[in-house]
N, C-alpha and C positions, 0 to 999 in steps of 0.2 A: 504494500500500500504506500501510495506516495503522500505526503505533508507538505500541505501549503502553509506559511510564514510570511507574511504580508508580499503577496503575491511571489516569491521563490518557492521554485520545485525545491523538497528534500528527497534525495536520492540517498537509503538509510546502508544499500548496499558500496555506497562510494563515499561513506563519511559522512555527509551533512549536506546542506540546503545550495543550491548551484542556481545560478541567473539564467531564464530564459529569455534568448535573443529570438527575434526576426531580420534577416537580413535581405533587403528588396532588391530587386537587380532594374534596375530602370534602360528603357528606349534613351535615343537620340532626345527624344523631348522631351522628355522625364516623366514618364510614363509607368508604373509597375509593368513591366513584361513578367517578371517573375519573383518567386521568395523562397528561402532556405529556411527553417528554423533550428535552432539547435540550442541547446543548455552551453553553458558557460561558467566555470569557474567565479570570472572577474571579467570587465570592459577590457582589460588586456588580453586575456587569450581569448576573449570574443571577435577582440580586431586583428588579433593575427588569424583565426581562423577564415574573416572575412576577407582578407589580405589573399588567400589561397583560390579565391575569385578571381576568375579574369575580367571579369566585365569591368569596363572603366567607369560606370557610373553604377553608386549603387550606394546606399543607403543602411546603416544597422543600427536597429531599435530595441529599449529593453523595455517593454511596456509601454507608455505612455513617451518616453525622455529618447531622442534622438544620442545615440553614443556617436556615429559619426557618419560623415558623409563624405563620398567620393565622387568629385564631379572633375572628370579627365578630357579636355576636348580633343575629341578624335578628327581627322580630316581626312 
């Protein structure tokens, strides 16, 4: 069974309570074309995991709060 903690998954078989991200992959216009989710440690290995995206625009969210955004003009 999993534990929520003001909105954190606990994950009881990996220690304790882990951040769930959303990471958006946006269009040329910025657009959602698409989104990853995945748990997270911390905003840092959340942006290295987003980091392992190629898309050059693209967006990761932990709930409500924007952790970071990636806007690369491509030509």
């Amino acid at each position: 069974m999993l534990t929520f903690i003001d909105g954190n998954r606990g994950h009881p078989q990996e220690g304790g309570p882990v951040m769930y991200y959303r990471l958006y992959l946006l269009t040329d216009k910025a657009h959602i074309a698409s989104f990853e989710e995945f748990d997270a440690s911390d905003d840092d290995d959340a942006i290295r995991r987003a980091d392992a995206y190629t898309s050059p625009r693209k967006e990761l969210w932990c709930e409500r709060r924007r952790v970071k955004q990636w806007m690369l003009q491509t030509k």
